[in-house]
GUNU-354513 format. One line per field, with one value per residue (C-alpha): residue in three letters; x, y, z. Coordinates in Angstrom, 1 decimal. Example, Ala and Ser with C-alpha at 12.3 -4.5 7.8 and 13.67 -1.06 7.14 Angstrom:
BEGIN
resn: ALA, SER
x: 12.3, 13.7
y: -4.5, -1.1
z: 7.8, 7.1
//
This chain:
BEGIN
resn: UNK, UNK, UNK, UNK, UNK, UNK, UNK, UNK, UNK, UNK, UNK, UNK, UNK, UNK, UNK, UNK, UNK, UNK, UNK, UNK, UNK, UNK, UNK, UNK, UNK, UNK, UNK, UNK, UNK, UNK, UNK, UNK, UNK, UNK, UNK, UNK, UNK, UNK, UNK, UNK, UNK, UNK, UNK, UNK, UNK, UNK, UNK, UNK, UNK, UNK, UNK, UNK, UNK, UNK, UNK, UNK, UNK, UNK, UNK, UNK, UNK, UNK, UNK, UNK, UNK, UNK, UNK, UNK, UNK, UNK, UNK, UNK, UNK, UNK, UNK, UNK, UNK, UNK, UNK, UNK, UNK, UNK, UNK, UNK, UNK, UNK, UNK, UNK, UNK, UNK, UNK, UNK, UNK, UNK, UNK, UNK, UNK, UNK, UNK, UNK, UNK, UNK, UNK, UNK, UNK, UNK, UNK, UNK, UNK, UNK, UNK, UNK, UNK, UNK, UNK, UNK, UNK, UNK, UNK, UNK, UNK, UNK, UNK, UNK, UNK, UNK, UNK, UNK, UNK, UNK, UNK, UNK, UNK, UNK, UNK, UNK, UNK, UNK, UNK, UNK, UNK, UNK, UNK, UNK, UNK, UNK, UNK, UNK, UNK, UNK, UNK, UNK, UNK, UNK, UNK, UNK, UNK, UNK, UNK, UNK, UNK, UNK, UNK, UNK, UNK, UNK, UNK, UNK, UNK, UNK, UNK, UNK, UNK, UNK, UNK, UNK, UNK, UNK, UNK, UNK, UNK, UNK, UNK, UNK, UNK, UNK, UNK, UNK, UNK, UNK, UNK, UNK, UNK, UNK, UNK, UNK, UNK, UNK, UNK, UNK, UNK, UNK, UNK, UNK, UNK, UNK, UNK, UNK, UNK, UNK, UNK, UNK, UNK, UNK, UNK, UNK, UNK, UNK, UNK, UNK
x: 0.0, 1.1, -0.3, 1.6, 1.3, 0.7, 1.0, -0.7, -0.6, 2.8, 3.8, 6.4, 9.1, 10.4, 9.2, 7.6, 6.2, 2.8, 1.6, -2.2, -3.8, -1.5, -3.8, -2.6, -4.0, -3.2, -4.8, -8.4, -8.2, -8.2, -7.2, -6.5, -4.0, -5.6, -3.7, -6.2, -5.8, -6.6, -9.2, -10.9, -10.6, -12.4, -15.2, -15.9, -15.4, -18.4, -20.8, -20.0, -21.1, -24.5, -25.1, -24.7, -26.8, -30.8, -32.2, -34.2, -32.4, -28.5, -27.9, -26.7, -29.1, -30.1, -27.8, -24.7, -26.3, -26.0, -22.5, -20.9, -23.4, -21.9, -18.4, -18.7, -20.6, -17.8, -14.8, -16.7, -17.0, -13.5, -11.8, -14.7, -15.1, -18.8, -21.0, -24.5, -27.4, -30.1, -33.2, -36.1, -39.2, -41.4, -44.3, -47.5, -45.9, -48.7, -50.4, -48.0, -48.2, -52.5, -52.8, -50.0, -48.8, -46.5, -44.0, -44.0, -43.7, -40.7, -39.4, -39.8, -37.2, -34.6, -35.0, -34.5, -32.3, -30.1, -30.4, -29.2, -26.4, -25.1, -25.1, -23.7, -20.3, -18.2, -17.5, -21.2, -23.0, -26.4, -29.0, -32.4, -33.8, -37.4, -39.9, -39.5, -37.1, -33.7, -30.8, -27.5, -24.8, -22.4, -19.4, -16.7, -19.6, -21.3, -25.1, -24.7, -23.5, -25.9, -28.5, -27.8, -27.3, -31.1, -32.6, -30.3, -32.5, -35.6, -35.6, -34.0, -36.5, -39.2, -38.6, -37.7, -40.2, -40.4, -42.1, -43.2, -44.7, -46.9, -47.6, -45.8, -45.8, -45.2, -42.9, -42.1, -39.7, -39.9, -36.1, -34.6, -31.1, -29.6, -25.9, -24.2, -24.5, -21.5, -24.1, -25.8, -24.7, -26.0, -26.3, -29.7, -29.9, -28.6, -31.1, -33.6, -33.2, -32.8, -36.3, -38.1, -37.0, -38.4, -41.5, -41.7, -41.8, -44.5, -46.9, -45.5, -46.5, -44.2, -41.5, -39.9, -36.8, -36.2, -33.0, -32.7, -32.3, -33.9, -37.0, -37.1, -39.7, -40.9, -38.7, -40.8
y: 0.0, 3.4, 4.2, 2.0, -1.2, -0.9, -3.5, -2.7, 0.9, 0.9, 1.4, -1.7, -1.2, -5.1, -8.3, -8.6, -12.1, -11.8, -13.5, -14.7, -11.2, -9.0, -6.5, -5.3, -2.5, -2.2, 1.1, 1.0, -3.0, -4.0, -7.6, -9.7, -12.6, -15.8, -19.0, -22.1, -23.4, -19.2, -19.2, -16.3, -18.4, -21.3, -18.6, -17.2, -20.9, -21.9, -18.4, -19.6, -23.2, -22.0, -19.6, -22.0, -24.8, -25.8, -25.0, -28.4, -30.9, -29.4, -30.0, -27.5, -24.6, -22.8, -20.1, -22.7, -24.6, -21.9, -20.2, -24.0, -24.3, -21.3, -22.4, -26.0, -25.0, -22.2, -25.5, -27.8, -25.9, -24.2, -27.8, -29.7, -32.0, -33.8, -32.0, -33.5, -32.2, -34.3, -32.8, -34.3, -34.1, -36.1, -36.8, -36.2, -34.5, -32.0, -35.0, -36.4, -32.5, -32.2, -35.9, -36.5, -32.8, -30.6, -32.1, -35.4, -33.9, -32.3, -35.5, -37.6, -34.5, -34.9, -38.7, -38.6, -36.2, -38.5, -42.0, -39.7, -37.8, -41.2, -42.4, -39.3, -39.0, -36.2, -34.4, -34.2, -31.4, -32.1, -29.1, -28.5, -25.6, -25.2, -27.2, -31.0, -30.0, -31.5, -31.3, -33.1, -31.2, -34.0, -32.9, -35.1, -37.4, -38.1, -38.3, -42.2, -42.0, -39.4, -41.6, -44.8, -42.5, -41.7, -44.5, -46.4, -43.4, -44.3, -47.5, -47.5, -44.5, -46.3, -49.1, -47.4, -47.3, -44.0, -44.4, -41.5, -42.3, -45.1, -43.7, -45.7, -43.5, -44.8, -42.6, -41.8, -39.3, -38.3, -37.4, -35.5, -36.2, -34.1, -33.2, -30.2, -29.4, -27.4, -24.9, -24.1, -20.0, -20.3, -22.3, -22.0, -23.9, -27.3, -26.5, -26.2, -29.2, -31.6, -30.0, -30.5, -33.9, -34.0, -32.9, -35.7, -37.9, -36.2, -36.7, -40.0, -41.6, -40.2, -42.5, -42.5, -41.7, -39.7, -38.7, -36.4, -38.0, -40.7, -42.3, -44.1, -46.5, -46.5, -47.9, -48.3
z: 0.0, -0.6, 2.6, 4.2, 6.1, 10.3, 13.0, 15.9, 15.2, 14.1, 10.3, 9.2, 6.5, 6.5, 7.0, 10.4, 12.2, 13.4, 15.9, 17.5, 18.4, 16.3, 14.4, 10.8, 8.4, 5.0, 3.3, 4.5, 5.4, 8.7, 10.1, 13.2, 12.8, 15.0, 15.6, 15.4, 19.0, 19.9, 22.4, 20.5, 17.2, 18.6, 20.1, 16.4, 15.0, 17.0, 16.2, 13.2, 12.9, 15.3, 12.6, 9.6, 11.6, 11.3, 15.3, 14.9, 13.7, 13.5, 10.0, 7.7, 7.1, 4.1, 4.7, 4.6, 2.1, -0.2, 0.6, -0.2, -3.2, -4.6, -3.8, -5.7, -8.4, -9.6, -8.6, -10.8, -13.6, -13.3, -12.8, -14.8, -11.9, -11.5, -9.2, -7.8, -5.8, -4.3, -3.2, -1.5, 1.3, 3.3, 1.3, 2.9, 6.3, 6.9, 7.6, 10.5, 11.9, 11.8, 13.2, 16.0, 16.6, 15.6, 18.2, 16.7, 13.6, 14.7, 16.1, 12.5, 11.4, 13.5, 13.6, 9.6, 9.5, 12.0, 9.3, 6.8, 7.9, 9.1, 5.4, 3.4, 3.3, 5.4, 2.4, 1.1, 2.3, 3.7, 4.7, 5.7, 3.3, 4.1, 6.9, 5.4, 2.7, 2.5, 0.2, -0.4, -2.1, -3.4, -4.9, -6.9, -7.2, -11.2, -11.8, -10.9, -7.7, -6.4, -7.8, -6.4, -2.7, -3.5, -3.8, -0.6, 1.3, 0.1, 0.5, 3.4, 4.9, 3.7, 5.6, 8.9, 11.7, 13.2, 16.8, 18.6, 22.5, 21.8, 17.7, 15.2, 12.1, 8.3, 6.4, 2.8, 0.9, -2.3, -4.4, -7.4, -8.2, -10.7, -11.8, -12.9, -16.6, -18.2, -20.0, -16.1, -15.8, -12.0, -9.4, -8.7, -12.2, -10.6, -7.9, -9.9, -12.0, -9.2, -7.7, -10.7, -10.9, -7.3, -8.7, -10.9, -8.2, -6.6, -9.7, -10.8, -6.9, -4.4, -2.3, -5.5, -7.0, -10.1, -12.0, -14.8, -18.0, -16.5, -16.6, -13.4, -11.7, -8.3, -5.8, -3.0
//
């Protein structure tokens, strides 16, 4: 900067080591330096992750959902790596909520949202986005592989028993698996793709799987 550079208030003309807790200012820039094992590192670490997590079920939220959705889509295309999206909702859930409650309907969430992020891999991320709307963003992973990840849930949601006091509650999700096309311009494009495959599956008989470029039959 022509301004300058300042550490802690104090202009540098060499090279200077910084260390946790330094302050530095370059032209109208601002920053603080903080090591990883900082005790005010790991305070802002974990604002951080509360902020980026659903309240209900503590899975991703849209908010984070969407900052990493931007982030793959723009590697993927840059690096033309395979980049997959899974959307999908419980079919019928207004139903669970007006006949056992809204706080069993709140337990079938979390419950699911528990199977599935023990099946997803560490890398994939997996978000709440709306009431009973899910996502998995799968990056490095083709159309196939999100696909087969699809129907594994179904069938293996479908098959679950989800028991609630003494209510024993039969549930179904429906899914829309798409993959990043080289000609998408945004990412809301892979989104939306992946939704309206979901929609497919809505019409076609729900607890279903469809694909894009697909044509699928029912899986449960």
């Amino acid at each position: 900067s022509t301004n300058g550079t300042f550490v802690n208030g104090r202009r540098i003309t060499a090279q200077t080591a910084l260390k946790s807790g330094d302050r530095f200012q370059t032209a109208a820039v601002h920053f603080k330096l903080l090591h990883e094992r900082d005790p005010e590192h790991a305070y802002h670490e974990a604002i951080y992750d509360l902020v980026m997590r659903d309240g209900l079920t503590e899975i991703y939220n849209k908010r984070k959902y969407d900052e990493e959705l931007q982030r793959e889509f723009a590697r993927a295309l840059r690096h033309r790596r395979p980049l997959s999206l899974v959307a999908f909702d419980l079919d019928d859930f207004k139903q669970v909520n007006d006949t056992y409650g809204h706080l069993c309907g709140d337990f079938v969430l979390k419950q699911l949202a528990t199977m599935v992020r023990d099946v997803i891999r560490p890398e994939q991320i997996f978000a709440r986005i709306g009431g009973d709307e899910f996502v998995i963003l799968a990056p490095e992973t083709a159309l196939e592989g999100a696909a087969a990840l699809a129907r594994k849930l179904c069938e293996r949601i479908a098959a679950t028993e989800f028991r609630y006091e003494d209510y024993s509650i039969a549930v179904s999700c429906s899914f829309g698996v798409a993959e990043l096309d080289p000609e998408f311009k945004q990412p809301k494009e892979l989104y939306d793709s992946a939704d309206g495959a979901l929609f497919e599956s809505k019409r076609g008989g729900r607890g279903r799987v469809t694909v894009v470029g697909e044509n699928e039959s029912p899986t449960a």
